[in-house]
CHARMM-style PDB file with segment names, atoms N, HN, CA, C and O in Angstrom:
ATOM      1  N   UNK     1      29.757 269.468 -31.487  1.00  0.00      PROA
ATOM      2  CA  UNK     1      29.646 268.229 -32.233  1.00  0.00      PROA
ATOM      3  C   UNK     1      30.676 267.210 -31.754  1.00  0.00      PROA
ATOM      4  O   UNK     1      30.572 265.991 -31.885  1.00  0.00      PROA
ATOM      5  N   UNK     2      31.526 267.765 -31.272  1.00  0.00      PROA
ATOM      6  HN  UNK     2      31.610 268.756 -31.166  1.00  0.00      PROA
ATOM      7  CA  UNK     2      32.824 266.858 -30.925  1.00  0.00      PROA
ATOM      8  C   UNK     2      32.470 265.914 -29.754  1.00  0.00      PROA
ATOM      9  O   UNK     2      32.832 264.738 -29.723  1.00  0.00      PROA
ATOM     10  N   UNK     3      31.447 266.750 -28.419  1.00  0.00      PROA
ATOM     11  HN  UNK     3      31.152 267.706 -28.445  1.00  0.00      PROA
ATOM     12  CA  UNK     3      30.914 266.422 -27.510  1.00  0.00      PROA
ATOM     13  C   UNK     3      29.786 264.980 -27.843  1.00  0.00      PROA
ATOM     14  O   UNK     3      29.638 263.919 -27.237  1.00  0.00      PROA
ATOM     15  N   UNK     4      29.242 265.450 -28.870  1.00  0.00      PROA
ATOM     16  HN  UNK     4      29.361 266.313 -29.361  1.00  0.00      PROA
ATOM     17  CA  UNK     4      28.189 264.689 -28.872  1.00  0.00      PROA
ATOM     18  C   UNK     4      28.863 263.285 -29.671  1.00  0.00      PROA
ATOM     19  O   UNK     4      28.225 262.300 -29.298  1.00  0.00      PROA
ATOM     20  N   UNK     5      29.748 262.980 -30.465  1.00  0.00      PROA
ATOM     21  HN  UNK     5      30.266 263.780 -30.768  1.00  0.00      PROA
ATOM     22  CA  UNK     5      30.546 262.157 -30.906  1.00  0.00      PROA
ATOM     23  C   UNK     5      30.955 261.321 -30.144  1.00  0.00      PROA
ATOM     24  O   UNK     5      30.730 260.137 -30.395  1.00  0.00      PROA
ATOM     25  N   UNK     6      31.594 261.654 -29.118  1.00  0.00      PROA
ATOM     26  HN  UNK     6      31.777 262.615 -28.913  1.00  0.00      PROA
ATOM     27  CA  UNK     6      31.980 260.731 -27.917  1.00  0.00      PROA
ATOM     28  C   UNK     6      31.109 259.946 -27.266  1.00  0.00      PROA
ATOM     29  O   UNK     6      31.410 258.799 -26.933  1.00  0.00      PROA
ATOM     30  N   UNK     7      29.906 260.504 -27.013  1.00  0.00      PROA
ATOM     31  HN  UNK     7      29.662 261.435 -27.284  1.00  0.00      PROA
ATOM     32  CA  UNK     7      28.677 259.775 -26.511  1.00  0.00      PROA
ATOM     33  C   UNK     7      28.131 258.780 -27.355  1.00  0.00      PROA
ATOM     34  O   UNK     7      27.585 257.740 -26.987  1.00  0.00      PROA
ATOM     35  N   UNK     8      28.311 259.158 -28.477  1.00  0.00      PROA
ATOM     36  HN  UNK     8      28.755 260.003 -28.777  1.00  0.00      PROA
ATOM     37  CA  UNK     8      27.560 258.102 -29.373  1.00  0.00      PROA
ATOM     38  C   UNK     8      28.653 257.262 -29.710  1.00  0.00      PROA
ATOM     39  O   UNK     8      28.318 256.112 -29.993  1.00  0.00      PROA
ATOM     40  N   UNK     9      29.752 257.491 -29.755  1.00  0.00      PROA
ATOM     41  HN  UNK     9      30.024 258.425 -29.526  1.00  0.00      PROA
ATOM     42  CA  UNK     9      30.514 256.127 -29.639  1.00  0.00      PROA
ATOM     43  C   UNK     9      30.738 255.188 -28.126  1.00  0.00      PROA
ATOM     44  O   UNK     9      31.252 254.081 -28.290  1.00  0.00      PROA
ATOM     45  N   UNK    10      30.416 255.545 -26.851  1.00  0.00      PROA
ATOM     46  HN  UNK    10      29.999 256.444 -26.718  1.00  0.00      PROA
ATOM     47  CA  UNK    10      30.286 254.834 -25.952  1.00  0.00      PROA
ATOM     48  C   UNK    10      28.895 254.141 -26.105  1.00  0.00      PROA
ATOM     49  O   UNK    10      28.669 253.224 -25.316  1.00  0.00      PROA
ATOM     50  N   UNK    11      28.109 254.404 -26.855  1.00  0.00      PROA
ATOM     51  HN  UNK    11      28.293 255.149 -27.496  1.00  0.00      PROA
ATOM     52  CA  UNK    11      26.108 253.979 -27.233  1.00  0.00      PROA
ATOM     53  C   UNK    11      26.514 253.053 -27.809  1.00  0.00      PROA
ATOM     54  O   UNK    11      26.156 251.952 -27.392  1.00  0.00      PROA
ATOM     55  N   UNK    12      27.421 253.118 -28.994  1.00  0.00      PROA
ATOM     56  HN  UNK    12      27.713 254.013 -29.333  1.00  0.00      PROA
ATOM     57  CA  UNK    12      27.613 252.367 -30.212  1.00  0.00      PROA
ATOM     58  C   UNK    12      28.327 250.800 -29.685  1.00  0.00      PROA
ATOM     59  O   UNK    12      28.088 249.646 -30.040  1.00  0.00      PROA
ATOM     60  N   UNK    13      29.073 251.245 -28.915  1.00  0.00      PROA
ATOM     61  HN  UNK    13      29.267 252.182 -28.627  1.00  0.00      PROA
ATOM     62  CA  UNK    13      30.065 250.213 -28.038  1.00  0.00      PROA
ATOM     63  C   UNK    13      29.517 249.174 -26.960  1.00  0.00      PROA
ATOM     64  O   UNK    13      29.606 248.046 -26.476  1.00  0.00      PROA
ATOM     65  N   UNK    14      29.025 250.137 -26.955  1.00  0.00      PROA
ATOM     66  HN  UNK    14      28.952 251.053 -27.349  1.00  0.00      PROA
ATOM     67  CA  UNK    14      27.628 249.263 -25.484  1.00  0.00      PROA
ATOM     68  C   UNK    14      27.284 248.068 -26.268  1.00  0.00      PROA
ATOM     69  O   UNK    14      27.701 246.923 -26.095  1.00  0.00      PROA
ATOM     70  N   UNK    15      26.220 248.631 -27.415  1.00  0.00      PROA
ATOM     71  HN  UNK    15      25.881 249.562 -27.555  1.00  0.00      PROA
ATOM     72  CA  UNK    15      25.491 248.185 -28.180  1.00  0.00      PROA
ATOM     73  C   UNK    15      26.158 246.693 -28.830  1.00  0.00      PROA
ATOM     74  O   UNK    15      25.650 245.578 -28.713  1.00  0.00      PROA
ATOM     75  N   UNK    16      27.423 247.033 -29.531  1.00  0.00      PROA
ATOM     76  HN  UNK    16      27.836 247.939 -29.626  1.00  0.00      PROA
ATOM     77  CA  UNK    16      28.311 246.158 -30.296  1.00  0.00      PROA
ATOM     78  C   UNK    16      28.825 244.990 -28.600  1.00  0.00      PROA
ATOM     79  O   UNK    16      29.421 243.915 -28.532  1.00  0.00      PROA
ATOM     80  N   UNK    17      28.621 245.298 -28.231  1.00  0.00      PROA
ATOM     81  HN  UNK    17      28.136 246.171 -28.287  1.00  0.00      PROA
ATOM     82  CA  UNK    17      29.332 244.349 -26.941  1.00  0.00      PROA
ATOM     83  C   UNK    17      27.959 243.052 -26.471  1.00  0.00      PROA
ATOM     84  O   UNK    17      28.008 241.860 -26.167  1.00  0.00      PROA
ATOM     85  N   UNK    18      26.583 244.283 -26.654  1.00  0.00      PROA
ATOM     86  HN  UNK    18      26.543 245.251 -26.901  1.00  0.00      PROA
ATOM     87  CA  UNK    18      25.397 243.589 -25.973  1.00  0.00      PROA
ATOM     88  C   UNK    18      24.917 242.579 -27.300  1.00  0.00      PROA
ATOM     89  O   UNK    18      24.295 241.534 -27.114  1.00  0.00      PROA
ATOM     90  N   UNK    19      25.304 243.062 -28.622  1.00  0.00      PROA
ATOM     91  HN  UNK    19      25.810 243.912 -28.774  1.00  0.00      PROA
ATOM     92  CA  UNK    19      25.191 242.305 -29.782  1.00  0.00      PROA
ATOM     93  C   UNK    19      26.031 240.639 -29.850  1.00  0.00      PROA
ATOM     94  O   UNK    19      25.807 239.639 -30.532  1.00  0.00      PROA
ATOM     95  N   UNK    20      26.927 240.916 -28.923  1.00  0.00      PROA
ATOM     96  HN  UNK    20      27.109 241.728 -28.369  1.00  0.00      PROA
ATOM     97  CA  UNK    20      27.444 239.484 -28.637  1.00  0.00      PROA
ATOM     98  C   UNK    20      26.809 238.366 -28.427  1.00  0.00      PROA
ATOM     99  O   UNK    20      27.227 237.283 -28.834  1.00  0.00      PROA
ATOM    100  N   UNK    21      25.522 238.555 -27.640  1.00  0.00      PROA
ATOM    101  HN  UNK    21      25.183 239.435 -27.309  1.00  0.00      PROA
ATOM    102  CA  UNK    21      24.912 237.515 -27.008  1.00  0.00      PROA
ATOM    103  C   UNK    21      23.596 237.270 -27.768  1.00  0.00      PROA
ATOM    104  O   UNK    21      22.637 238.035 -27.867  1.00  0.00      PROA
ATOM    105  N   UNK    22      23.811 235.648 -28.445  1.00  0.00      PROA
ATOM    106  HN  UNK    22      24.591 235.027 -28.365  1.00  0.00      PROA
ATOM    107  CA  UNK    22      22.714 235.595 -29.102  1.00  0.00      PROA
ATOM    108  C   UNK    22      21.567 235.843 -28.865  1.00  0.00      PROA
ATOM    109  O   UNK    22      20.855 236.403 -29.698  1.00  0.00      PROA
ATOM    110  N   UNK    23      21.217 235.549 -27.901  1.00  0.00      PROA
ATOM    111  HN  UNK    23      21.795 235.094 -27.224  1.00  0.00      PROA
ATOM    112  CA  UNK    23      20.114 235.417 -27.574  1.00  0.00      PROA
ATOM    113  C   UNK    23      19.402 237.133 -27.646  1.00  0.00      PROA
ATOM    114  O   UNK    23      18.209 237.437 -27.668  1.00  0.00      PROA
ATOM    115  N   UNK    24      20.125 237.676 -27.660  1.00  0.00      PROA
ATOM    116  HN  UNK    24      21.094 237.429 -27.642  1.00  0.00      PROA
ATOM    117  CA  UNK    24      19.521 239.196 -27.797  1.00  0.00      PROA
ATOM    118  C   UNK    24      19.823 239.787 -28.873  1.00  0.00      PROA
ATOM    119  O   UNK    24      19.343 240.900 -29.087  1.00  0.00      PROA
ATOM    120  N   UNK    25      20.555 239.274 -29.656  1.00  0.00      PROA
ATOM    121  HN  UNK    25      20.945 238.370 -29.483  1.00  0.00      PROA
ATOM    122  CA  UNK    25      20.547 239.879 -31.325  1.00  0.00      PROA
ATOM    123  C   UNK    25      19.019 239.939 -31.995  1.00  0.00      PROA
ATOM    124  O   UNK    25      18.271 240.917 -32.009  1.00  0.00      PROA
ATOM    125  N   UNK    26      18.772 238.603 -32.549  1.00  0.00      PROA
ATOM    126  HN  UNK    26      19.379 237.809 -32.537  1.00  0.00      PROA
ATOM    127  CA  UNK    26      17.226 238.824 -32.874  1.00  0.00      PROA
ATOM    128  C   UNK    26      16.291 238.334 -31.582  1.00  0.00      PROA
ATOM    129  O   UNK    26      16.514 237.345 -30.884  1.00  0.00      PROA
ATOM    130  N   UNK    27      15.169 239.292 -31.437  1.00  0.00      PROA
ATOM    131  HN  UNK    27      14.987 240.096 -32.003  1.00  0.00      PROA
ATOM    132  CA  UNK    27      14.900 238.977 -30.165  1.00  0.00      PROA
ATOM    133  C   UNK    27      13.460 238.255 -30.311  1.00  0.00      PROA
ATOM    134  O   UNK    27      12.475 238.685 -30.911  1.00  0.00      PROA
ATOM    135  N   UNK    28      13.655 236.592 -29.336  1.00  0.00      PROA
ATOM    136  HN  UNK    28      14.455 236.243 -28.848  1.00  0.00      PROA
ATOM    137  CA  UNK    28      13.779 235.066 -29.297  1.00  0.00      PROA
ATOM    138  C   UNK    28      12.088 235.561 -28.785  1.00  0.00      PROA
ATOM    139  O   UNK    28      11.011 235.256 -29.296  1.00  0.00      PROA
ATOM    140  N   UNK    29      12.387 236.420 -27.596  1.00  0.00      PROA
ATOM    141  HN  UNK    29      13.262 236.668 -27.180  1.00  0.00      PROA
ATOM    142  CA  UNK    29      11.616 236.065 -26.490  1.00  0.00      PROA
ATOM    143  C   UNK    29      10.002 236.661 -26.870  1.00  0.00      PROA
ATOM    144  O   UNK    29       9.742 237.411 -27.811  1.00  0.00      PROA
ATOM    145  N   UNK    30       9.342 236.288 -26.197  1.00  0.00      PROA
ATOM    146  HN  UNK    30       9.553 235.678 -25.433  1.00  0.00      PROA
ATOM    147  CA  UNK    30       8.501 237.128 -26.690  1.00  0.00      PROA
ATOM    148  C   UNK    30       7.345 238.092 -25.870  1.00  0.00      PROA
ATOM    149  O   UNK    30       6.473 238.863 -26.269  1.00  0.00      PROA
ATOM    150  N   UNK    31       7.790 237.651 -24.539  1.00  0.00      PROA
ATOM    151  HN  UNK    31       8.499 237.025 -24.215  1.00  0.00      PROA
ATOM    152  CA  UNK    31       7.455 238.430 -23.101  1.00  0.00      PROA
ATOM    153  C   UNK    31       8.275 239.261 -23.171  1.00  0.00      PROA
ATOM    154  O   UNK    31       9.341 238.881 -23.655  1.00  0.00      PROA
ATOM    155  N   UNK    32       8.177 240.827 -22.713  1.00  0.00      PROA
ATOM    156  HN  UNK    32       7.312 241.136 -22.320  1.00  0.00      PROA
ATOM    157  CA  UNK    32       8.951 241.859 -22.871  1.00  0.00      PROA
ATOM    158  C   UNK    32       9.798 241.951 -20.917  1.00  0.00      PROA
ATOM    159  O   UNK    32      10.739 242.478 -20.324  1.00  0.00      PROA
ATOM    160  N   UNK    33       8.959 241.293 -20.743  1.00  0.00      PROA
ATOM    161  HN  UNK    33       8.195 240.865 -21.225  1.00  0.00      PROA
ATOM    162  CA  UNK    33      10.025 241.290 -19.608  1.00  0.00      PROA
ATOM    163  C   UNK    33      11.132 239.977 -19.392  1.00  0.00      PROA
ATOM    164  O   UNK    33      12.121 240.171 -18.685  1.00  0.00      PROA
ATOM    165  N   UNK    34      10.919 238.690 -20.014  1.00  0.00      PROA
ATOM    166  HN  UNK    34      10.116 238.533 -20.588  1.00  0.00      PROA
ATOM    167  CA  UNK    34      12.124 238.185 -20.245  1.00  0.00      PROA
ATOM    168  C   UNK    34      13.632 239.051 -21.013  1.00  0.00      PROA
ATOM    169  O   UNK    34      14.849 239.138 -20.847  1.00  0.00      PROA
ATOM    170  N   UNK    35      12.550 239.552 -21.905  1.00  0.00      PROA
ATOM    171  HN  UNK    35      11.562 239.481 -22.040  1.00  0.00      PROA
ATOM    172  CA  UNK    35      14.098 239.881 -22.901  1.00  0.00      PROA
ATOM    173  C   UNK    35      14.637 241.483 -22.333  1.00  0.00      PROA
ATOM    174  O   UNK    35      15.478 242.086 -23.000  1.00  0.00      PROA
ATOM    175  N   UNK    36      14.143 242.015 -21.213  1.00  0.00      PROA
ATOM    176  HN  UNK    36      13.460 241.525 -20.671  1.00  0.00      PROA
ATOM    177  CA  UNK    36      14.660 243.180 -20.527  1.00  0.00      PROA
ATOM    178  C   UNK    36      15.250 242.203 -19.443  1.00  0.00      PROA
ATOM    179  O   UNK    36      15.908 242.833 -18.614  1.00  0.00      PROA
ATOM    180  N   UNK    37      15.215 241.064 -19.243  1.00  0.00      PROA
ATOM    181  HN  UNK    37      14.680 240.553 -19.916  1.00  0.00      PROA
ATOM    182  CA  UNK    37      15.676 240.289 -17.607  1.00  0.00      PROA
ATOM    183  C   UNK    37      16.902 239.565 -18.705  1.00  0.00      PROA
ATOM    184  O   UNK    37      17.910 239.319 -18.044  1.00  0.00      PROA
ATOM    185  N   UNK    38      17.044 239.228 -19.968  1.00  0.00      PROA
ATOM    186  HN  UNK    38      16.225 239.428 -20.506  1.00  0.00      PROA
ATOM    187  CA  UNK    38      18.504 239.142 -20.629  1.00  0.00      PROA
ATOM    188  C   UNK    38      19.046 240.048 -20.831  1.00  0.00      PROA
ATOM    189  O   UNK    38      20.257 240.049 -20.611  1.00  0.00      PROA
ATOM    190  N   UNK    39      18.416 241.203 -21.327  1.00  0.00      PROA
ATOM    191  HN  UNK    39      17.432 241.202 -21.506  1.00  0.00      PROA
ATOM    192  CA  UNK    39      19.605 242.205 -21.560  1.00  0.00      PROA
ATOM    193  C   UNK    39      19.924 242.925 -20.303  1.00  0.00      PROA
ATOM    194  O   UNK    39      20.683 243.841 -20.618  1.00  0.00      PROA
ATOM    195  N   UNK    40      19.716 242.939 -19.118  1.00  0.00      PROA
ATOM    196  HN  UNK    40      19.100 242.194 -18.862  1.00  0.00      PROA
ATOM    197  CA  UNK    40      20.086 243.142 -17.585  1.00  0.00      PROA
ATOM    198  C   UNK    40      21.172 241.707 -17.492  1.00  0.00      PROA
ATOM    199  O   UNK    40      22.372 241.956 -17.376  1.00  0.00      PROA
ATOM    200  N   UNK    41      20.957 240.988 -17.517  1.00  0.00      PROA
ATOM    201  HN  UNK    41      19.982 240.786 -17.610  1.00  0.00      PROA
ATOM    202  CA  UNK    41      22.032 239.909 -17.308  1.00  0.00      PROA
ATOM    203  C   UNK    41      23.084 240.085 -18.427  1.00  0.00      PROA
ATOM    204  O   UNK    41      24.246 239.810 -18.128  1.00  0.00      PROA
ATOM    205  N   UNK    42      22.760 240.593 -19.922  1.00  0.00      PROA
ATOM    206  HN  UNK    42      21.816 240.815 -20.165  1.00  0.00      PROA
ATOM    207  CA  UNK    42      24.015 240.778 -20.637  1.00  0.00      PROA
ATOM    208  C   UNK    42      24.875 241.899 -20.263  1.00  0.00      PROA
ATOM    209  O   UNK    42      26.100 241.775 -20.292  1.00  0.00      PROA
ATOM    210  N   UNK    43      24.143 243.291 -19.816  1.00  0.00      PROA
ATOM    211  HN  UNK    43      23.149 243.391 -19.793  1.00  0.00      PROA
ATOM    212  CA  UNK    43      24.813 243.961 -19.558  1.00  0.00      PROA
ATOM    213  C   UNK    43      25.516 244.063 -17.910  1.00  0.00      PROA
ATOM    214  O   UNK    43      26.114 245.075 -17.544  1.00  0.00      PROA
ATOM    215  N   UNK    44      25.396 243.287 -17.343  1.00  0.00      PROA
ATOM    216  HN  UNK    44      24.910 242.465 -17.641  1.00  0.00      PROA
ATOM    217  CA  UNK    44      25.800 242.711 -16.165  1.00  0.00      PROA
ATOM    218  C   UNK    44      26.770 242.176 -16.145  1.00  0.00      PROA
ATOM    219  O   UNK    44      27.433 242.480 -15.153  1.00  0.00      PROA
ATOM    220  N   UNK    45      27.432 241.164 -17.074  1.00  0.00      PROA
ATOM    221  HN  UNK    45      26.893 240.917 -17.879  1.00  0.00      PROA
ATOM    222  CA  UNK    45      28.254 240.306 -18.197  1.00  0.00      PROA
ATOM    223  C   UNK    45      29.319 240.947 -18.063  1.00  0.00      PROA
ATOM    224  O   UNK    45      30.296 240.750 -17.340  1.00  0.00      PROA
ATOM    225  N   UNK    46      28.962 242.124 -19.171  1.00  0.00      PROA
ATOM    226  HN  UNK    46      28.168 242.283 -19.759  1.00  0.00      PROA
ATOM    227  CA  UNK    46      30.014 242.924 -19.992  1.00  0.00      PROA
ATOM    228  C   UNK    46      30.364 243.857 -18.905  1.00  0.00      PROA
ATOM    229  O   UNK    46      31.230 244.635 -19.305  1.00  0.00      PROA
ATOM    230  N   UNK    47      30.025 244.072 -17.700  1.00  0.00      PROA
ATOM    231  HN  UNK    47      29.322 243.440 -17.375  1.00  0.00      PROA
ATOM    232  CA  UNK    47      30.207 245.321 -16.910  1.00  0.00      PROA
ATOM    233  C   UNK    47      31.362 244.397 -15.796  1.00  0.00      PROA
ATOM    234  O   UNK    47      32.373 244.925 -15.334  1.00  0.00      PROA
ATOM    235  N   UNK    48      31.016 243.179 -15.557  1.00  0.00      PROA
ATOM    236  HN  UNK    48      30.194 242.749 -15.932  1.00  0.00      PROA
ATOM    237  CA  UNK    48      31.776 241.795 -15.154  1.00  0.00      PROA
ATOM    238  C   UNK    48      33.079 241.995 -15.509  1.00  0.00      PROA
ATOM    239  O   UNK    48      33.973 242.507 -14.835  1.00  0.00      PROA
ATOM    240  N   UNK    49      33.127 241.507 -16.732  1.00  0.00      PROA
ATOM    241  HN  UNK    49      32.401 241.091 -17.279  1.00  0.00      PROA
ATOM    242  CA  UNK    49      34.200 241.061 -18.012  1.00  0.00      PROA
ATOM    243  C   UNK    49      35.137 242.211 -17.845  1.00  0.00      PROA
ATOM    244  O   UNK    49      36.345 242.019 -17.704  1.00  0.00      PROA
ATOM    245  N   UNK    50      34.443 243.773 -17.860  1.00  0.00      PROA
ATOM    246  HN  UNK    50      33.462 243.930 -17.974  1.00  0.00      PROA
ATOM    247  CA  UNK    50      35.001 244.801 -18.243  1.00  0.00      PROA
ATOM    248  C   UNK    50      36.228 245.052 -16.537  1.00  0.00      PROA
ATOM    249  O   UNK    50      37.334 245.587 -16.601  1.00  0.00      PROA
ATOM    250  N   UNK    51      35.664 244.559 -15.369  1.00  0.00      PROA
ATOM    251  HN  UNK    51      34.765 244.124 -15.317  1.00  0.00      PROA
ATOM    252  CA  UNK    51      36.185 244.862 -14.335  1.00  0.00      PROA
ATOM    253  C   UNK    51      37.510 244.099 -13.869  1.00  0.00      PROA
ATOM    254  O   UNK    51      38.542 244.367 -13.255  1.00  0.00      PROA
ATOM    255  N   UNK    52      36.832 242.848 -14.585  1.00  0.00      PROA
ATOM    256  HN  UNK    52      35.994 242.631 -15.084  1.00  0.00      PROA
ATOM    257  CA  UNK    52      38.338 241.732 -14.215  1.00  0.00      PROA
ATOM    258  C   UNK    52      39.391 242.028 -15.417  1.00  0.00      PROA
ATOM    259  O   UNK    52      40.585 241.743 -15.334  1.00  0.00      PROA
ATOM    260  N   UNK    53      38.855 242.569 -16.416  1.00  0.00      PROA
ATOM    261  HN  UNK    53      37.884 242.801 -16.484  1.00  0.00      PROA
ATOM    262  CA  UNK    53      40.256 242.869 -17.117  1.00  0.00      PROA
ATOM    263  C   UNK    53      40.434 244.153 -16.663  1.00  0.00      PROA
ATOM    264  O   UNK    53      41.475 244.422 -17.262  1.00  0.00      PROA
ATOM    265  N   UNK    54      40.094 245.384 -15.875  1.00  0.00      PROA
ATOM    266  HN  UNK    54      39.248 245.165 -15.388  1.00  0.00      PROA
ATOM    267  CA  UNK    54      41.125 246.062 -15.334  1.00  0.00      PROA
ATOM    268  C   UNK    54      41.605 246.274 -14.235  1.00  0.00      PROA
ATOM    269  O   UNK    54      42.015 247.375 -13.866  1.00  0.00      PROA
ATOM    270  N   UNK    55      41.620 244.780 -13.273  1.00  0.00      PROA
ATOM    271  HN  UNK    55      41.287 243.886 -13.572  1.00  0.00      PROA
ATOM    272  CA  UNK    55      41.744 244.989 -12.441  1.00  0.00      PROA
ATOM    273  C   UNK    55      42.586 243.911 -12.053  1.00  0.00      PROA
ATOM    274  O   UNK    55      42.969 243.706 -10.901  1.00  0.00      PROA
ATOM    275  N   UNK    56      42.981 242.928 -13.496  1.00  0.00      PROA
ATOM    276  HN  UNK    56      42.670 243.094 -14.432  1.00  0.00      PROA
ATOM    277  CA  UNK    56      44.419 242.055 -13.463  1.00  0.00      PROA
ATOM    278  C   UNK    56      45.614 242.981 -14.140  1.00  0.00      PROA
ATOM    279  OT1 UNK    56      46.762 242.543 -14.224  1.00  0.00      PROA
TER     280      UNK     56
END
């Protein structure tokens, strides 16, 4: 259980990070491949964001 805890808090985190961006909270779009071509660019973002702060 301890195992599986950890995973679901990196899910949870993802999630809370990709929740940032309005545009993908309630979802706008209504082509399913726009709103998979934002959440590829949000999580693109946060994977961005995540590199330059550890790498100043």
């Amino acid at each position: 259980s301890e195992r599986l805890g950890r995973r679901r808090w990196v899910i949870e985190r993802t999630m809370s990070w990709l929740t940032g961006y309005r545009r993908l909270s309630p979802r706008y779009e209504r082509d399913h491949r726009n709103y998979l071509a934002f959440l590829g660019l949000a999580a693109a973002l946060c994977c961005y964001k995540r590199l330059v702060r550890l790498t100043t």
